[in-house]
C-alpha positions, 0 to 999 in steps of 0.5 A: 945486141939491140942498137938504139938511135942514139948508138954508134956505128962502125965506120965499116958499116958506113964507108959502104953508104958514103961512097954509093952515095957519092958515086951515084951524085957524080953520076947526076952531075955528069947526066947532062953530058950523055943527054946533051953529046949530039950538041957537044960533039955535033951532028957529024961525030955523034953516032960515031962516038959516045961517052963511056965512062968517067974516072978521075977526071978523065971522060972516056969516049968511045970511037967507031974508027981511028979516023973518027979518033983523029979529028976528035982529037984535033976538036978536043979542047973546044968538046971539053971546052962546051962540056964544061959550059954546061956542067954546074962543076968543073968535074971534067978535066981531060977526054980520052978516046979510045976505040970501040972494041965491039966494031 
């Protein structure tokens, strides 16, 4: 069947669209937090911990060592308080560490 412009789509054919589009604009949003980590973590933290992930709310950042692991938890709430000073929306609202499997 030939479809026209003005036709209807189904809403599984569009749902796919929707949620690429969506995940690649979240993406956009939270670049500034991987382009700016050395800043937000400082000098000292930044080689030995990396943002690797994103789900619901939570950034995922993965650690060298449980010493490392240790006294970011103790900068947690001043890290996120700098993340959310750069980002244009309130997206980020709790960090997770966790260890680096591949050390």
């Amino acid at each position: 069947m030939k479809s026209g412009k003005n036709r209807p789509e189904k809403i599984s054919d569009i749902i796919p669209h929707i949620k690429q589009s969506e995940i690649l604009r979240l993406g956009v949003e939270l670049l500034p937090v991987w382009k700016q980590w050395k800043q937000l973590v400082g000098e000292e933290f930044a080689d030995l911990a990396e943002p690797s992930g994103f789900r619901r709310g939570t950034l995922h950042i993965k650690v060298k060592n449980n010493s490392v692991m240790h006294r970011l938890t103790f900068e947690k709430d001043q890290i996120l308080k700098r993340i959310k000073g750069i980002l244009q929306k309130d997206l980020i609202e709790d960090l997770f560490f966790e260890l680096d499997d591949n050390e």
